[in-house]
PAFIFI-137803 format. One record per residue: residue in one letter; z, x, y of N, C-alpha, C in turn. Coordinates in steps of 0.02 Angstrom, whole numbers, plus 50000, padded with zeros to 5 digits. Example, Ala and Ser with C-alpha at 12.3 -4.5 7.8 and 13.67 -1.06 7.14 Angstrom:
! residues 2
A503905066049716503905061549775503905066049835
S503545064249888503575068449947503945064550002
END
This chain:
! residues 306
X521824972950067521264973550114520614974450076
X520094971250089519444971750044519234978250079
X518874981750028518784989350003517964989850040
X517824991950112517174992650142516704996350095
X516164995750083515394998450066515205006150091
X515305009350039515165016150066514705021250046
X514445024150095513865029250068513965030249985
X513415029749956513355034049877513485040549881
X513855043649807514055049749818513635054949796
X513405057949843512705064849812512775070249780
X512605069749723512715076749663512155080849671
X512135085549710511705090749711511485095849658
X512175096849619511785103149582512145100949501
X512145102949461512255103249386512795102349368
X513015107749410513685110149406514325105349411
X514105100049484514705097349507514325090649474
X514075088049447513895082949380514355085449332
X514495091949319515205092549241515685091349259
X515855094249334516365092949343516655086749375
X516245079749356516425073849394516515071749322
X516195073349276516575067249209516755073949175
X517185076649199517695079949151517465087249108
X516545087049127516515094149055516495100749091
X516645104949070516615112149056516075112749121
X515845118549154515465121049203514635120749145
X514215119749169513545121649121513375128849131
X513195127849048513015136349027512315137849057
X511885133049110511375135049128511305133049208
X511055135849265511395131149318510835123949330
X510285126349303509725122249336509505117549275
X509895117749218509615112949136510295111249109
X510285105949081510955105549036510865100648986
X510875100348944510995093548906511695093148849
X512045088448877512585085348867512475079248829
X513145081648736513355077948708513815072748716
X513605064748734513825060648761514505057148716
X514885062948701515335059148641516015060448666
X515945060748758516785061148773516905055148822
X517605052848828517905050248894517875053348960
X517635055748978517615056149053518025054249093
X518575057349140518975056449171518745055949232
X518485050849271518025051449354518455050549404
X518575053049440518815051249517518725045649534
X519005043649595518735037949642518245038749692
X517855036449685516915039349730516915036449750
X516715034849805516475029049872515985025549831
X516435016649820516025015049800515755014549731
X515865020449706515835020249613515055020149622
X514645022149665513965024649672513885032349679
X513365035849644513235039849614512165042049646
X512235046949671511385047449690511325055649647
X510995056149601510695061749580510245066149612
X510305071249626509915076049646509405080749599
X509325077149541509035081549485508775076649442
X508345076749396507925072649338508385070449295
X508405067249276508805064249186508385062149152
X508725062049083508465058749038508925056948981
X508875051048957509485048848906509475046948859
X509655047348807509805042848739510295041148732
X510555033948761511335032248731511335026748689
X511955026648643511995020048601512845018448625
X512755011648588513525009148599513765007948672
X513285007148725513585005648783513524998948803
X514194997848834514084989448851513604985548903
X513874991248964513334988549018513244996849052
X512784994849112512854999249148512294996849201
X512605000249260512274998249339511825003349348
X511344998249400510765001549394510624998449476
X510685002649554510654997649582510944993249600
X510934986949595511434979949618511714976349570
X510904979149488511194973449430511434978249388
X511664976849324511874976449260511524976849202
X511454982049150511064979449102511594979549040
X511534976048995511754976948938511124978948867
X511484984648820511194987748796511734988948731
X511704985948660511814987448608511524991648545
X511084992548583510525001048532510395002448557
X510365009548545510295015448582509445014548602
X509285016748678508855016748719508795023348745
X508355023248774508015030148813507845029048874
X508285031148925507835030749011507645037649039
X507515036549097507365042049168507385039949218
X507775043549255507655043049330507545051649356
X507515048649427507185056249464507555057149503
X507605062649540507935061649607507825055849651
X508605056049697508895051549711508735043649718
X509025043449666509075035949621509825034549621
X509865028149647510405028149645510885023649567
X511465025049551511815024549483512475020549511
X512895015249493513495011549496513755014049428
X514515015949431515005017549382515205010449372
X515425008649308515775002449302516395005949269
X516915003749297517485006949286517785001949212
X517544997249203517954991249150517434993849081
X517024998449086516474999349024517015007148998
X517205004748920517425008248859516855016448886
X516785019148909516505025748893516585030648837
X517135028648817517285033648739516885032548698
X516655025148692516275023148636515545026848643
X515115028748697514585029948700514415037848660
X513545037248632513655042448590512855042548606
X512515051548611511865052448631511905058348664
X511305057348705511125063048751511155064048825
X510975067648854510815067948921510455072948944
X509755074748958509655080148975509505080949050
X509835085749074509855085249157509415090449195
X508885089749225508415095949261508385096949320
X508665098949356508585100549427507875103949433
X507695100449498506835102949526506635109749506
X507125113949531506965118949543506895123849490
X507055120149406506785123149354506265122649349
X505975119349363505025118349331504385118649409
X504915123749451504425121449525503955125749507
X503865131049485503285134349475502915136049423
X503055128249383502505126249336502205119149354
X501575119549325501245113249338501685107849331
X502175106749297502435100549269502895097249342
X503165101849377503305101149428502785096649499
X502125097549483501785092249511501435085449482
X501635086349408501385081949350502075075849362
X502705077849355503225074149334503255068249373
X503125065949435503185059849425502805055749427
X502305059349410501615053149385501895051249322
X502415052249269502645048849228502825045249251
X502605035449264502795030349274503605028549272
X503795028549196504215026349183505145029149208
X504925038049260505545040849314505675034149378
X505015029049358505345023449398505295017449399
X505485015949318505895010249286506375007849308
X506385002049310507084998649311507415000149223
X508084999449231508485001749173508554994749122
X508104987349135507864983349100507434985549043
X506904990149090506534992849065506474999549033
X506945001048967507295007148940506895007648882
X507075011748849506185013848794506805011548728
X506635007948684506815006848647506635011148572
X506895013148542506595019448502507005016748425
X506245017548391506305018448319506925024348293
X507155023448215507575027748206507225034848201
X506545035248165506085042448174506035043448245
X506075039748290505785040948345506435044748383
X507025042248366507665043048401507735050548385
X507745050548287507845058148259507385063348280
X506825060648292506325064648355506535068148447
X506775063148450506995065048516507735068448540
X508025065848458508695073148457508375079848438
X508175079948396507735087648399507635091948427
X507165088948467506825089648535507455093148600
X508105087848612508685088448630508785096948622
X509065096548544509405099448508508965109448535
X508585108448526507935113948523507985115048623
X508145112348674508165113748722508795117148731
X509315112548717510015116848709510035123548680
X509825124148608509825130948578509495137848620
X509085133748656508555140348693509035141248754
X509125139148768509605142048849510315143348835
X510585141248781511135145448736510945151848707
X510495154148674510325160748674510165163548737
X510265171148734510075176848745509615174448802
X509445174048866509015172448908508315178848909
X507925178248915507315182248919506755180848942
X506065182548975505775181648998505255175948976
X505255173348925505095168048872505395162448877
X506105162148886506525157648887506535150748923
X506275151348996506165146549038505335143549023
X505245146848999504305144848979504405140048892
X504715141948859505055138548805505425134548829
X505755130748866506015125948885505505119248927
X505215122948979505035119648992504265114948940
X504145120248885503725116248849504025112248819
X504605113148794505105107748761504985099348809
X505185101548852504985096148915504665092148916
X504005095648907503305091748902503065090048834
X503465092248797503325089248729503535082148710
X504325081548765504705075748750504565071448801
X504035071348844503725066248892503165062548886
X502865067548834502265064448806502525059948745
X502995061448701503105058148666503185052148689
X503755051248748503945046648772503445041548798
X502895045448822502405041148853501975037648794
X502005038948727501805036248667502165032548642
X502855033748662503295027748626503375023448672
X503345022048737503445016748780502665015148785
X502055016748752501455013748736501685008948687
X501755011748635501895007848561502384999948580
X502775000948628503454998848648503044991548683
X502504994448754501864990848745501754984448717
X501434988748653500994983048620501484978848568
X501844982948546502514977448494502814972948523
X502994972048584503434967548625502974960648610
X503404955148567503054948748546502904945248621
X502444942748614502144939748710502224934848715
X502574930848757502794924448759502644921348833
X503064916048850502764914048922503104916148960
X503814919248935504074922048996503984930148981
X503414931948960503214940548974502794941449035
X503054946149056502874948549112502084948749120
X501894949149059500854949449062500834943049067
X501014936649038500794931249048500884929849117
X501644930249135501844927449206501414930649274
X501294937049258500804939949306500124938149306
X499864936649250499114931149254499394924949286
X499774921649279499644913349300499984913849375
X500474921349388500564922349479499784922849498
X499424927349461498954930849525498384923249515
X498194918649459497894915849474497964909549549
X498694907149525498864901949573498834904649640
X498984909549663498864915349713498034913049736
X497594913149705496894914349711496784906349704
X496994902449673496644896549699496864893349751
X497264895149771497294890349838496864889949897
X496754886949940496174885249991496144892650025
X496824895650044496604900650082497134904950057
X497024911650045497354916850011498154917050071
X497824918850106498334920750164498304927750163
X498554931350129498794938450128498684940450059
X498464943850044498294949949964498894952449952
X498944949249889499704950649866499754957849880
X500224962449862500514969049848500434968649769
X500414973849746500814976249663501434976449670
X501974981349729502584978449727503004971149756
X502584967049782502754960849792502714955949738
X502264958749703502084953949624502534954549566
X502804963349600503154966349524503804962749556
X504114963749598504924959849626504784953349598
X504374948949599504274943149590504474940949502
X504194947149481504104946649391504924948849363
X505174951549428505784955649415505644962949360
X505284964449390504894972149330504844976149394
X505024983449365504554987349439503844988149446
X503614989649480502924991349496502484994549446
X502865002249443502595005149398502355004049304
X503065000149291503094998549235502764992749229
X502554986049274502084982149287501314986449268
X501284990449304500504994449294500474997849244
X500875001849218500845003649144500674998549096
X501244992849086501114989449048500234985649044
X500364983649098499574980149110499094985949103
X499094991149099498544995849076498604996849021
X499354998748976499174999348895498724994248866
X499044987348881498634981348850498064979548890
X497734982848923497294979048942496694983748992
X496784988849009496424995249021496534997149088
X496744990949135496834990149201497434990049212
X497424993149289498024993649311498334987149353
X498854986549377499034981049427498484978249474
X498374982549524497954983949571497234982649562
X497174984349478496284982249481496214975649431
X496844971249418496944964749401496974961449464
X497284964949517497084960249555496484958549606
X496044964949631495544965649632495024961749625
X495154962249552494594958649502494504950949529
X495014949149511495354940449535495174939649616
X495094944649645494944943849720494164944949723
X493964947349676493134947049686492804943449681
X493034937449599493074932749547493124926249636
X493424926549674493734922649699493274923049761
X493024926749792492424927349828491954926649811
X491794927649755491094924449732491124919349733
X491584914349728491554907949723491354904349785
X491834908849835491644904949919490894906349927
X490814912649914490154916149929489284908649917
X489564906649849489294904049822489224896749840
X489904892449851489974888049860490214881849932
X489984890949971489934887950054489834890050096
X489584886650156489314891450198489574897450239
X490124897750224490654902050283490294908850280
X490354912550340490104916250362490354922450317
X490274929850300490544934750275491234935050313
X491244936350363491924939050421492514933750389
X492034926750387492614921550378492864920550304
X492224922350272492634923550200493054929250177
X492964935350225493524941450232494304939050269
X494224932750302494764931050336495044925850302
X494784923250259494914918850197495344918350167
X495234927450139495354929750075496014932250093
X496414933850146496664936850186496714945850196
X495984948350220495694952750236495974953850332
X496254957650354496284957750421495584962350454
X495304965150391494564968850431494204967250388
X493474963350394492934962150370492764967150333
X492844973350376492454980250341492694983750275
X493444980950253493574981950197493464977150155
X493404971350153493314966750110492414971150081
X492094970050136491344973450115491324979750086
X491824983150077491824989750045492154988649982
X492754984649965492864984349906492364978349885
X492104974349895491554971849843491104975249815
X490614979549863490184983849854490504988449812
X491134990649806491264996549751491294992949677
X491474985749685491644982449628491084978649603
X490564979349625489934975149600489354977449617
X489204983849659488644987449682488484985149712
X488434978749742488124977549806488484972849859
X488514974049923488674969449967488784963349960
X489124959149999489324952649981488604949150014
X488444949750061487804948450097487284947750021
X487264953050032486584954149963486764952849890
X487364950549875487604946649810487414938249844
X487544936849892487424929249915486484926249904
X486284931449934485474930949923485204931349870
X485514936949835484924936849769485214933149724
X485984929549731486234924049675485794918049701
X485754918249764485234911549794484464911449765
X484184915749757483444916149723483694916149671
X483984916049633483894915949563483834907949525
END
């Protein structure tokens, strides 16, 4: 009988994460980071889907694939991800798990809620990567980020004290910033070709803009599905290299693209807001004016006297 589609299975707390691949209870309830150098014995989960209730973060090597979602990635050097709460994870039951070797560091919310970092954390872009998009790390960079590991574990294995959770959580933010420097670097090294995501997203948003009539203003996440990249990591990227974000690449190209009608016909403002595919005039006139200081009206006239 084929096997129905079933809810993902929700890991709420730390705890029952050890006890689904086999380890020991954690020596901390709300932090853990786990040496990725065992077999794991898993149950049968509805589904072999998995939703986290807590932060991760990873360094694994030696893994074959792993689900992410609907797809698959394959990964033969060790990489670095994140996800956040509930994200959802596919077990592949045919992937060697013995072989895998690294980290895992696991944070439930409720360690860092009453520190700033707790309203900082997911403005780190990359808690919502696709697992395509995994930080690839130099060997200093790797021996960096075991350290780092290594130095969180030791502190919540000692002696707990009023210091202790404040020392951790700087650990935290030490290894996010890094991260956010090495998936810069990660950035600009990636050789650029025609099928990189920066090229392919210039020649979407142009063909987008020349056509007779826009129709509808793309999205950033309609552009990023398109590129097969997420959103975020779309706008990161396009801001390391280039200062701008998704949103004000496309902008730009929409202003670039009104000036032209502006210029080259008579259509009324309303109709060149309906053009562009603007459903209210009154925003098209507000984002020009923010993007060029003056009205589309009064960009039409004084390009005309000149």
């Amino acid at each position: 009988m084929k096997k129905t589609s079933a809810a993902p299975h929700i890991i709420n707390s730390i705890a029952e994460y050890h006890s689904i691949v086999g380890l020991p209870g954690p020596e901390h309830p709300l932090i853990s980071v786990i040496g990725l150098t065992c077999n794991p014995d898993m149950p049968q989960l509805p589904d072999d889907k998995l939703i986290y209730n807590f932060y991760s973060i990873f360094l694994k090597k030696n893994i074959d694939a792993i689900g992410y979602g609907r797809k698959y990635y394959d990964f033969s050097n060790g990489v670095m991800g994140f996800s956040m709460p509930r994200q959802v994870f596919t077990l592949d039951r045919n992937v060697d798990y013995s072989r895998i070797t690294g980290w895992m560091l696991l944070i439930h919310p409720d360690f860092i809620r009453k520190y700033p970092l707790a309203s900082r954390i997911d403005s780190y872009g990359f808690f919502s990567y696709n697992l395509n998009e995994a930080l690839h790390l130099s060997e200093k960079e790797e021996a960096m980020v075991d350290r780092i590991m290594m130095d969180i574990r030791h502190e919540y294995q000692q002696s707990i004290d009023g210091f202790s959770q404040d020392v951790i959580v700087s650990h935290i933010e030490v290894l996010l910033n890094y991260s956010n420097r090495f998936y810069n670097r990660q950035f600009i090294t990636r050789s650029s070709s025609e099928e990189e995501p920066l090229v392919r997203f210039e020649q979407l948003i142009r063909k987008i803009f020349q056509q007779e009539d826009v129709g509808q203003i793309p999205g950033v996440n309609e552009i990023a599905e398109q590129l097969n990249v997420s959103a975020h990591y779309l706008s990161d990227m396009l801001r390391s290299l280039t200062g701008m974000s998704a949103q004000q690449h496309i902008h730009n190209l929409l202003i670039e693209k009104a000036k032209e009608i502006l210029l080259t016909t008579n259509l009324s403002i309303n109709e060149t807001a309906y053009k562009l595919g603007f459903e209210y005039p009154q925003y098209f006139n507000r984002l020009f004016k923010n993007k060029t200081g003056i009205t589309p009206a009064a960009f039409r006239k004084e390009t005309a006297n000149n």
